[in-house]
TORKOLFI-393503 format. One record per residue: residue in one letter; x, y, z of N, C-alpha, C, O, CB in turn. Coordinates in steps of 0.2 Angstrom, whole numbers. Each point is the difference from the previous one (the first is absolute). Glycine has a CB too. Example, Ala and Ser with C-alpha at 12.3 -4.5 7.8 and 13.67 -1.06 7.14 Angstrom:
TORKOLFI-393503
setor,n.u,n.v,n.w,ca.u,ca.v,ca.w,c.u,c.v,c.w,o.u,o.v,o.w,cb.u,cb.v,cb.w
A,66,-28,39,-4,6,0,4,6,0,5,-1,3,-14,-5,3
S,7,11,-10,4,6,1,-4,5,3,3,6,1,3,-9,-11
//
This chain:
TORKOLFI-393503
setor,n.u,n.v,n.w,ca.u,ca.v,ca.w,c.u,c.v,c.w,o.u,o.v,o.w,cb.u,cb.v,cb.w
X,806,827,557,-4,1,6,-6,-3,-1,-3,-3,5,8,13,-2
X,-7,-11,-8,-7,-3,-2,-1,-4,2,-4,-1,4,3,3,-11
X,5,-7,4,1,-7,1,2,-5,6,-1,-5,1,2,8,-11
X,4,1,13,3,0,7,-7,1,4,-2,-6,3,14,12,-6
X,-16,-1,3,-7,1,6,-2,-5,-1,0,-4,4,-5,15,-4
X,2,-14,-9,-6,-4,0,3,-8,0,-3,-5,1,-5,16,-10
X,14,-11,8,3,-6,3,-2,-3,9,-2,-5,3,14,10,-12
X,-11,3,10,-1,-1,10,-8,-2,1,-2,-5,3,12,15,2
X,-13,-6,-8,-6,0,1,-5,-8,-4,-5,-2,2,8,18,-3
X,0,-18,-3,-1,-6,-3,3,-7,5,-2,-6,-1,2,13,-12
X,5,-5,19,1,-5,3,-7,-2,4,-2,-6,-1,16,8,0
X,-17,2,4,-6,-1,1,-4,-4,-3,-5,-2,3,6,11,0
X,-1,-12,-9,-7,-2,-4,1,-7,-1,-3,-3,-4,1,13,-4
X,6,-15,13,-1,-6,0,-4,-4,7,-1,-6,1,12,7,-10
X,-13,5,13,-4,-3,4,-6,-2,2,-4,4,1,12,0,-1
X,-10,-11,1,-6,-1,0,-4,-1,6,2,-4,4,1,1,-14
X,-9,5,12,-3,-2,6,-8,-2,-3,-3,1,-6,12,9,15
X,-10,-14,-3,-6,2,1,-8,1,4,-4,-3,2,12,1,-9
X,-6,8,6,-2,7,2,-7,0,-3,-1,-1,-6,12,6,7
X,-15,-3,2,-9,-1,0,-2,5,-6,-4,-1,-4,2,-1,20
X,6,8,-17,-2,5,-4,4,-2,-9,-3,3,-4,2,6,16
X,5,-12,-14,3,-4,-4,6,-4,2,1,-2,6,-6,9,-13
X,9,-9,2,5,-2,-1,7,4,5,4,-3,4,-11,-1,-15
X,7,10,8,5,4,2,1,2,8,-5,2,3,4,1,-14
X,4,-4,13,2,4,7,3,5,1,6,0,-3,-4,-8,7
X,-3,12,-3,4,10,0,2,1,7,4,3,2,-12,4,-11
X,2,-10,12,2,4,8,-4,4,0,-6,0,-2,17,1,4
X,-8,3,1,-5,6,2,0,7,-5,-3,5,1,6,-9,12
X,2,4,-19,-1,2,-6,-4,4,-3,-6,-2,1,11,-6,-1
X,-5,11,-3,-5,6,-4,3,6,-4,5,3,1,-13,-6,8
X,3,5,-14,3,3,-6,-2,9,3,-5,2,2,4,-15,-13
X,10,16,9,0,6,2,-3,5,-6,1,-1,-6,8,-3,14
X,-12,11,-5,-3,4,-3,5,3,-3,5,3,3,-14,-2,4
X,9,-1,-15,5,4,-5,-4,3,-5,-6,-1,-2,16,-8,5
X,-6,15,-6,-3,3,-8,5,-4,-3,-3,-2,-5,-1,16,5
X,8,-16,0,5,-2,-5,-1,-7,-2,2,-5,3,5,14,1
X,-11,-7,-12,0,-5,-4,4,-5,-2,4,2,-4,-9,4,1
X,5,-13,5,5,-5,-4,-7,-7,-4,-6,1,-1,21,1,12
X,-10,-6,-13,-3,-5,-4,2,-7,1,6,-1,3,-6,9,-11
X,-3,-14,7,4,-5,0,-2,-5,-6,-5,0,-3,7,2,16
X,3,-6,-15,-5,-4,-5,2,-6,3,6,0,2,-7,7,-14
X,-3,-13,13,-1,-6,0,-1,-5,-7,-4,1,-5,-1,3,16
X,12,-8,-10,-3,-7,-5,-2,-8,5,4,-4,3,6,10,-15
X,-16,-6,12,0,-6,-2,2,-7,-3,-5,-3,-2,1,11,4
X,11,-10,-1,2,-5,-3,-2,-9,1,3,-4,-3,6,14,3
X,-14,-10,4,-2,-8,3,-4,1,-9,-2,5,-3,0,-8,23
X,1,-5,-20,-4,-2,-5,-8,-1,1,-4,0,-5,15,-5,2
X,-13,3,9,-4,-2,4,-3,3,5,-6,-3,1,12,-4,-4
X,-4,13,8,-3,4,3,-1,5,-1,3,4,-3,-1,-7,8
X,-7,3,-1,-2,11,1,2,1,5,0,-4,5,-11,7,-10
X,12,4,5,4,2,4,-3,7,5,1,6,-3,8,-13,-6
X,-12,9,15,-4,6,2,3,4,3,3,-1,6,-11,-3,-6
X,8,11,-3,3,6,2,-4,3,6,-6,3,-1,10,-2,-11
X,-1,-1,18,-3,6,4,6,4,4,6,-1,1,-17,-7,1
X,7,15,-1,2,6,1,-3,-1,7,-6,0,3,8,7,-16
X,6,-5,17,-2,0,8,-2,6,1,4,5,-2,4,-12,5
X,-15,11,1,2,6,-1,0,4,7,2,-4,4,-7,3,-15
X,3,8,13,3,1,4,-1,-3,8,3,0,6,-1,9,-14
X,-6,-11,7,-2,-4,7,1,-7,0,-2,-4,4,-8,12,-2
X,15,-9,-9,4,-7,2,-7,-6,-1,-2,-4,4,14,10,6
X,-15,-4,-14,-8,-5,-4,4,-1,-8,1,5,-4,-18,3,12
X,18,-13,-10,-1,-4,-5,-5,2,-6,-6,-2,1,10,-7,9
X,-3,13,-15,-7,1,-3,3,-3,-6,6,1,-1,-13,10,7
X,1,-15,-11,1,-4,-6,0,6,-7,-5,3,-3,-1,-15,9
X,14,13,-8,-2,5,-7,0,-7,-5,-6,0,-3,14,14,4
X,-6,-18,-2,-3,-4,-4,5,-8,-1,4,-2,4,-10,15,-9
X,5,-15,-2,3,-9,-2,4,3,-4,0,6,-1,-10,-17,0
X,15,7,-1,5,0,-5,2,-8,-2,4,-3,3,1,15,2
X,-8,-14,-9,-3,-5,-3,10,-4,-2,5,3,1,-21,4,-7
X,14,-14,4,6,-3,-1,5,1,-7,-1,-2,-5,-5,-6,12
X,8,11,-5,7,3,-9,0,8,-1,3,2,-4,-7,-13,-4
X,-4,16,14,-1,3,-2,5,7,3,5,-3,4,-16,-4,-7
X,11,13,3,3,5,-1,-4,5,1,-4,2,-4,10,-7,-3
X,-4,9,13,-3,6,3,2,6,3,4,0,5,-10,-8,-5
X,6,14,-3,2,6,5,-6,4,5,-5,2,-3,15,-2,-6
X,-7,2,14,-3,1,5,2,6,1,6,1,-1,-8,-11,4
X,-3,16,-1,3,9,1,-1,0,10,-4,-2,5,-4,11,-20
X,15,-6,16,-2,-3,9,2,8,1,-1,5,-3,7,-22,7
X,-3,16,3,4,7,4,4,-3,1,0,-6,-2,-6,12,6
X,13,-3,-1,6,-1,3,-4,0,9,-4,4,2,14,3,-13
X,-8,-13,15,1,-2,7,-8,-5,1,-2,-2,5,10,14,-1
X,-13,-13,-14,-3,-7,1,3,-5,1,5,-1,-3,-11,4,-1
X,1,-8,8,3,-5,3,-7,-7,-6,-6,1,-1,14,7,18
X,-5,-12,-19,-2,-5,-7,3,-6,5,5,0,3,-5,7,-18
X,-7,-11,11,2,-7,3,-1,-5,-7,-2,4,-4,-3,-2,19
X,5,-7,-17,-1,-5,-5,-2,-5,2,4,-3,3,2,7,-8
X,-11,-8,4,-1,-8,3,-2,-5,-6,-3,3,-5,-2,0,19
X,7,-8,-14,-4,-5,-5,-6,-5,6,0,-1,6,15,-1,-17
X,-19,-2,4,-4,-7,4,8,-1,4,6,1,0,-17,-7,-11
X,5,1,17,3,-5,6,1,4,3,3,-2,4,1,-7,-8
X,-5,16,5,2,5,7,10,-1,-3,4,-3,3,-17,-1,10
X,13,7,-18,10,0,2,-1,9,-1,-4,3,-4,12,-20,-3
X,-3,19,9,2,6,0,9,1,-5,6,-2,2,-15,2,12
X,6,2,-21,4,1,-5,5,6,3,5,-2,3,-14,-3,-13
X,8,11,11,3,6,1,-4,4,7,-5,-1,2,9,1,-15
X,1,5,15,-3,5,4,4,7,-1,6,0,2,-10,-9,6
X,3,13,-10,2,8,0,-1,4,0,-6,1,1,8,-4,-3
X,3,9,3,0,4,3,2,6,-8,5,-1,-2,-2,-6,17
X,-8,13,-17,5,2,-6,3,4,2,-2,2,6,-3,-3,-13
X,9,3,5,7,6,1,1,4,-6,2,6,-1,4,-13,10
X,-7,-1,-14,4,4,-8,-5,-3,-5,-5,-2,3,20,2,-1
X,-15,0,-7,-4,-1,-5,3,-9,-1,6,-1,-2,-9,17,-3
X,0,-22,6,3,-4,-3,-4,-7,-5,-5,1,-3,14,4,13
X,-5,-10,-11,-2,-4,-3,0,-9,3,6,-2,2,-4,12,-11
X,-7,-14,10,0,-6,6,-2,-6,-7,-5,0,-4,-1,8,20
X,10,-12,-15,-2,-7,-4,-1,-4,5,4,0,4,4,0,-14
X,-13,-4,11,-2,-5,2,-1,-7,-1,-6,-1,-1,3,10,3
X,7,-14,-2,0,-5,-4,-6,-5,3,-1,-6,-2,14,9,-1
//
């Protein structure tokens, strides 16, 4: 079931706009009020970019948790029904997500 959700949820993350607030396009999107702890980790696999993490939150505003540098490797403590976006330089939109389960995103 994991992988199944975050399969669906990952077809989302190849889309790119742009969109005055970054890279990513969500719509009208925003991250739901939950207790329930999940995780995610990010690799970084480009040789050459950084890559910025922002957490949509609930009023659907883009806030910066932080870089994940090129080759680098990070995990992140989220909720179940946040909504994560990813962008690299040039305004490209790497990912967009939604959590549900605890998972793991390579980015090349």
């Amino acid at each position: 079931m994991k992988h199944v959700l975050a399969s669906f949820l990952l077809a989302l993350t190849m889309a790119t706009s742009g969109a005055a607030e970054g890279a990513c396009s969500y719509g009208n999107m925003h991250s739901f009020g939950s207790d329930v702890e999940r995780e995610f980790t990010i690799e970084n696999r480009a040789s050459n970019r950084t890559m910025l993490l922002y957490w949509i939150d609930f009023d659907g505003k883009p806030v910066l948790y932080g870089e994940i540098g090129p080759r680098q490797k990070i995990t992140q403590g989220t909720y179940f029904g946040h909504l994560w976006t990813i962008e690299s330089a040039g305004n490209r939109c790497e990912a967009i997500f939604l959590v549900a389960s605890n998972l793991e995103l390579r980015i090349r």
